[in-house]
N, C-alpha and C positions, 0 to 999 in steps of 0.2 A: 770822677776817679782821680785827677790829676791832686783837685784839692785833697782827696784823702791821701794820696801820697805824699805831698809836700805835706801834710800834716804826723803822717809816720817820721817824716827826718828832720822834724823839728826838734825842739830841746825835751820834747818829752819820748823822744826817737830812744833804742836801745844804744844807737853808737852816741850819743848823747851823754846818757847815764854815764858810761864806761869811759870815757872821759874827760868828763867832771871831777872825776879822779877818785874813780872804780879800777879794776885790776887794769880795763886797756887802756886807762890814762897813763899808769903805773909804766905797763907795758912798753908802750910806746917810747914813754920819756926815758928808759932804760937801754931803746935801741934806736934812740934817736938820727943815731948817725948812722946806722948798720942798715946794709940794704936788705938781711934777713927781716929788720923792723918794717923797713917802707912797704915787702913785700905782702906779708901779714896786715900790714894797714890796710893794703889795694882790697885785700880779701875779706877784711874785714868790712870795709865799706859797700863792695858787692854786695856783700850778702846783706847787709842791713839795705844798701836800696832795693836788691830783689824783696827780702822780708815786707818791705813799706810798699813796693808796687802787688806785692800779691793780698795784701791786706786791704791794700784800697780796694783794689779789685773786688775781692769779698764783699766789701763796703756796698759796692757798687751793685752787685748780682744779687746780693742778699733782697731786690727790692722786686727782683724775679717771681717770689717763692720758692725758686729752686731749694731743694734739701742740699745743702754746700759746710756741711758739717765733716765729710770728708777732707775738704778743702781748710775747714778752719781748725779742725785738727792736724793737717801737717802744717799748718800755720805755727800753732807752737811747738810743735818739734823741731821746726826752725830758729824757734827764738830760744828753746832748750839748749840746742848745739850752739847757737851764737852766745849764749849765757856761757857755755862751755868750751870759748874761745876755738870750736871746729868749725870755725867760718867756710870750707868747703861744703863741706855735710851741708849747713845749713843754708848755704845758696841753693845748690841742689834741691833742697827738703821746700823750699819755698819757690824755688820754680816748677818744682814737682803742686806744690800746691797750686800756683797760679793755669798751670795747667788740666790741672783737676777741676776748678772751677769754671772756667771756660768749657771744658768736656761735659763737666754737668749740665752747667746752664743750656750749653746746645741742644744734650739729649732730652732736658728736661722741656725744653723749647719744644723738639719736634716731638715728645708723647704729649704737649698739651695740644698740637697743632694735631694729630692726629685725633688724638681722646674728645677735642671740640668736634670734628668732621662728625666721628662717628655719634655723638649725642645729637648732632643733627641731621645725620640719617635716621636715627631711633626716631625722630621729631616728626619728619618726613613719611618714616613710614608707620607711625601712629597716626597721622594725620590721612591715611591711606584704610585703617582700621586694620593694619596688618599688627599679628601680634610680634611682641619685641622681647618678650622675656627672656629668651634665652640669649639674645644680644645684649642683654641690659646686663646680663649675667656675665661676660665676656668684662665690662666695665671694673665689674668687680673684681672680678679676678686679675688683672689688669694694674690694679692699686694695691692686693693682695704682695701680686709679684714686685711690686716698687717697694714697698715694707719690709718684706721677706729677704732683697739685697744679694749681693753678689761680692764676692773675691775678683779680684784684680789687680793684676801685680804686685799682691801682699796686700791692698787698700781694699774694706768693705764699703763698696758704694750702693746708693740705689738703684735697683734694676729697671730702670729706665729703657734701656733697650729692646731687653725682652717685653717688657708692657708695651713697648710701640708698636713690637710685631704684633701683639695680639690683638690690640686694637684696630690698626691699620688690616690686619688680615681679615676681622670682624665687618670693618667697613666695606672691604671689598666684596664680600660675600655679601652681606646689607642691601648693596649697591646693589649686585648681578637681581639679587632677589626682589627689588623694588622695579627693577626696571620691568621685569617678566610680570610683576604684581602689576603695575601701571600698563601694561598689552594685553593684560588680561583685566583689568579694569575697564580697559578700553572699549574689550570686544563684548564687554558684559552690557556697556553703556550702547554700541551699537545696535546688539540684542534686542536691547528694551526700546531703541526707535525701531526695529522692523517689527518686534509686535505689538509698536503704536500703531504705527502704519495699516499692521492686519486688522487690528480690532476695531480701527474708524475705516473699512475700507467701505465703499459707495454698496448701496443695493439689497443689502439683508432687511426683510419687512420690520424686522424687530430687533435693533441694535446692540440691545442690554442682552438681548439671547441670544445673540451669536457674539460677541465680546466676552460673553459668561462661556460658551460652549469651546470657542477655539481660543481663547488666552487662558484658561484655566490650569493645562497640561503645560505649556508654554511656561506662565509663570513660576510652575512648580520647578520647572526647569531652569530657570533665572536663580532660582533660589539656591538649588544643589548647588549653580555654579558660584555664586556671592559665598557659599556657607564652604566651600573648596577652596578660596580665596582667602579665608579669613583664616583656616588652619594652616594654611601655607603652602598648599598645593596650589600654584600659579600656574602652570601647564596643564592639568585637569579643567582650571577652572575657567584656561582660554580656549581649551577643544571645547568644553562643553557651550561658551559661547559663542564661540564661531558654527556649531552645528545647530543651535539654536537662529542664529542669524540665519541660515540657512533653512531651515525649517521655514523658516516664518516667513521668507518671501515666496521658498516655492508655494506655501498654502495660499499666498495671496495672487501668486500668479494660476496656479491650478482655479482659485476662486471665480476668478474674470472668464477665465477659457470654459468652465462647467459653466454659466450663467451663458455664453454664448452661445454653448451647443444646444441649452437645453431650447433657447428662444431659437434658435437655426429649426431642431427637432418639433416645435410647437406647431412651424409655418408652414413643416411637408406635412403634418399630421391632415393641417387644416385642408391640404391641395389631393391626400387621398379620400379623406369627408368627401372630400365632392365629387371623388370618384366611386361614390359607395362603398367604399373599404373601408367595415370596424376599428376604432382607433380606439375604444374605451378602454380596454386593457391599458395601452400604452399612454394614454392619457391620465391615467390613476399614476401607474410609475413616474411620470413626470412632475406631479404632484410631489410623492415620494420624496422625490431627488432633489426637489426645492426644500421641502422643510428640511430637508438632511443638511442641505448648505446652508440654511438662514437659521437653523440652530448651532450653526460651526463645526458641523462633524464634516469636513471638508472632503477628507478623504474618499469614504465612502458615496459621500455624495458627489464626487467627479466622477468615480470608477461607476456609478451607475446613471450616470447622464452619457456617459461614453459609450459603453453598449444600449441606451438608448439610442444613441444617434446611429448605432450601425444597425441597431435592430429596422426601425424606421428606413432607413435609407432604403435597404432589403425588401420592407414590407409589401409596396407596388409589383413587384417582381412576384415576391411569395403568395400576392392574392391572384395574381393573372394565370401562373402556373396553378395555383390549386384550383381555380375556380374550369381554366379551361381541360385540364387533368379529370377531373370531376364528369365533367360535359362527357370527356372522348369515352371515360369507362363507363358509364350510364349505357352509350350508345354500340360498345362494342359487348356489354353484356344484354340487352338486348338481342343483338342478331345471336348470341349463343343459346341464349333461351330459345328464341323462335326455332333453333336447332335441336333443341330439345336439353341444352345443359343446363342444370340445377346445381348451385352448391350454396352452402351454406356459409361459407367462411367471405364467400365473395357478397353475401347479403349483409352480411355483419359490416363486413369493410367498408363497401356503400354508402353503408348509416352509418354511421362513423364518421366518414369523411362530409358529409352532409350537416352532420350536428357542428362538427366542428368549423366549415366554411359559417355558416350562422354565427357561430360566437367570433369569429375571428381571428381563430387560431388555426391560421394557414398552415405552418409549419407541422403542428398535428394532422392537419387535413391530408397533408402530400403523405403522412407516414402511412395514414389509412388506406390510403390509394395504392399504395404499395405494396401492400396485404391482400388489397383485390387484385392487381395484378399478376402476383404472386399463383392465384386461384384460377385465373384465365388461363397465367401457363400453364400450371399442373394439369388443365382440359385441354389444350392444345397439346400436349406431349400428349398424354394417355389417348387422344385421339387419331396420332399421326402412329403411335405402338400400336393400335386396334388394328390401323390401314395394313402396316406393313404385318401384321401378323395374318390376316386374312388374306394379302397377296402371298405370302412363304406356303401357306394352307394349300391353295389352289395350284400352285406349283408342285406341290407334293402329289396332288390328285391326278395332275394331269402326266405325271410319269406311271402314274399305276395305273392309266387306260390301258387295258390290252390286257390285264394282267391276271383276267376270267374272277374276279374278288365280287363275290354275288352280290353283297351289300354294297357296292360302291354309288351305284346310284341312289341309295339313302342318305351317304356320307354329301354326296353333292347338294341334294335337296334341301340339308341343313346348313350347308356351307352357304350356301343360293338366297336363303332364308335373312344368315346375318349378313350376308353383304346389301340386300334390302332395305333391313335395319339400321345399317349402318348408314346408307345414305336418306333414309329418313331422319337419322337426327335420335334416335333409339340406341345410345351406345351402349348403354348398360344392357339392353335386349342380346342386339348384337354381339357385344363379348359374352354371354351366357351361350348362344350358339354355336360362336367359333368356338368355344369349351368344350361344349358338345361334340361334333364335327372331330377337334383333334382326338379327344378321346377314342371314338371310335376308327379313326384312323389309324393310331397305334398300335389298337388292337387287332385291326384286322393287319399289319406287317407284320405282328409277332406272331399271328397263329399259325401253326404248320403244315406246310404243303402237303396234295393227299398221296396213299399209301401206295406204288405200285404193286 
């Protein structure tokens, strides 16, 4: 820069020209001795070394690429005014320039320092497979606005400024959006080791079909979230990863704990085998419950190894109650029979709970048992109603001794009759008499006393 300076105030210099003996050689030697001359000299010299430093200058930034055509035009409106002896103007006009090209070269400095970041955020986040168009498009606009140009203090310069904000504000956004891209990248890359994890877990008979059955839904999942990713939804695309992570270890930890119940569930089955209690039902479901999990349908197949396990746990209890439940009603419809009670609902339930202790199905068995019991009561009540209606009978009888009622000792003989029956075991006989018995009893309190 210095050499382009000292090369403006050489003899090819404008204060050069001019007195060589052009008008300010003229000039000068006209007011040689006048301090109006010397002062005009001062000003003139200013402004030709301002003119020569801001021209070097130029010289100098021009190597920038800065647009500094601002600058090189009040360059010669400088050397216009100094042509036209207003050597003030034209200091002025050329520190005005020298400052203008420094203004530019900065602004232009910090949108290229900017517009570089942001091209390699663009770079960054292509390299992320996020799309960029509409950042790429900020670029443009960007150089649009530098084109396009701006008024300032009378001076059309390039909008340099405004482009830096759009770029730098692009970057920022860029940035914010890459980072949530790369957390969500993160958790997507997490994802697909936990349902690595699930799909090589130990124990399934058949690898390829339980890696086909439980990574299948999983993966479709992986997908939504990469293809939510890719349109620019980074918060979508790390919920859906982080609950897919999630997913995938609870199935592999559900996997381990079903696989343990159902071996836990296998080794009580074997300890009531040998207590003669039916386990084939429950041995089929356990079966079940295996191919459900070694196919990968994990879910279903834990929630049915888990009501295995409580079903079984139960089942000792459910065979002892039913079986000895069984026994007691056997033995307590007997002594009713040999009493002479018959029913029919209580032979159904019997057989019922008998078939069902056979196949194994306890819990059926107690329900049956409870339908004959049911049947017991309804003859125990109807029997203890017979009692007390054939003692209210006799009560009745025994206030009407004395009471000259001709038939009365008929009414007793019938009465006499069902209480016979009744402790033979003859209930139905029995209440057909005390029927009898009241009836005529009624009849003879209602009939009317004789005529004096």
């Amino acid at each position: 820069m210095h050499t382009a300076i000292h090369r403006f105030g050489g003899r090819n210099s404008i204060a050069s020209r001019h007195t060589e003996g052009g008008p300010l050689a003229a000039n000068m030697g006209q007011t040689k001795n006048s301090g109006v001359g010397f002062l005009k000299a001062t000003k003139a010299r200013h402004a030709e070394e301002a003119i020569g430093q801001s021209e070097g200058l130029v010289t100098v930034l021009r190597l920038t690429q800065a647009d500094l055509k601002p600058a090189e035009d009040s360059i010669r409106i400088a050397k216009h005014l100094f042509d036209a002896h207003q050597y003030a103007k034209a200091f002025y006009a050329a520190k005005r320039a020298e400052t203008l090209a420094l203004s530019l070269d900065e602004r232009f400095n910090g949108y290229t320092k900017a517009a570089k970041a942001l091209r390699s955020r663009i770079e960054a986040m292509r390299h992320l497979g996020l799309v960029t168009e509409t950042i790429e498009g900020v670029v443009r606009r960007a150089e649009e606005k530098i084109l396009a140009g701006a008024w300032e203090n009378g001076t059309f310069v390039p909008n340099y400024l405004e482009a830096r904000v759009l770029v730098e504000r692009a970057e920022h956004d860029g940035r914010i959006f890459q980072e949530k891209a790369e957390r969500a990248s993160n958790a997507i890359f997490t994802a697909e080791l936990a349902i690595e994890r699930l799909v090589e877990t130990q124990g399934p008979a058949d690898p390829i079909a339980f890696a086909n059955g439980v990574g299948a839904p999983l993966e479709a999942a992986r997908q939504d979230a990469t293809r939510e990713l890719a349109v620019g939804n980074a918060l979508g695309a790390a919920l859906i990863a982080r609950d897919l992570e999630a997913k995938a270890s609870f199935l592999r930890t559900r996997f381990g704990e079903a696989t343990k119940n159902l071996e836990a569930t296998e080794a009580q089955l074997t300890e009531l085998r040998g207590e003669g209690i039916l386990t084939d039902r429950h041995e089929g479901q356990i079966k079940m419950a295996r191919d459900l999990l070694g196919k990968g349908f994990i879910e279903p197949g834990s929630a049915m190894a888990t009501r295995l396990a409580r079903e079984v746990k139960s089942l000792g209890d459910m065979y002892r109650k039913a079986t000895t439940g069984l026994a007691d009603a056997e033995v307590l419809y007997s002594r009713l029979q040999r009493e002479g009670f018959q029913s029919y609902d209580a032979d159904v339930a019997l057989r019922d709970a008998r078939r069902a202790v056979r196949e194994g199905n306890y819990a059926r068995a107690k329900e049956h048992l409870e339908r004959a019991l049911q049947a017991f009561l309804r003859r125990t009540n109807a029997k203890q109603a017979l009692a007390k209606a054939i003692l209210e009978t006799q009560t009745r009888i025994k206030l009407l001794q004395g009471s000259g009622l001709s038939f009365l000792p008929d009414i007793q003989d019938v009465l006499g009759r069902a209480e016979r029956e009744f402790a033979g075991g003859n209930y139905a006989g029995s209440s057909e008499d005390l029927r009898l018995a009241t009836v005529l009893l009624d009849q003879a309190t209602r009939a009317p006393g004789p005529k004096k």
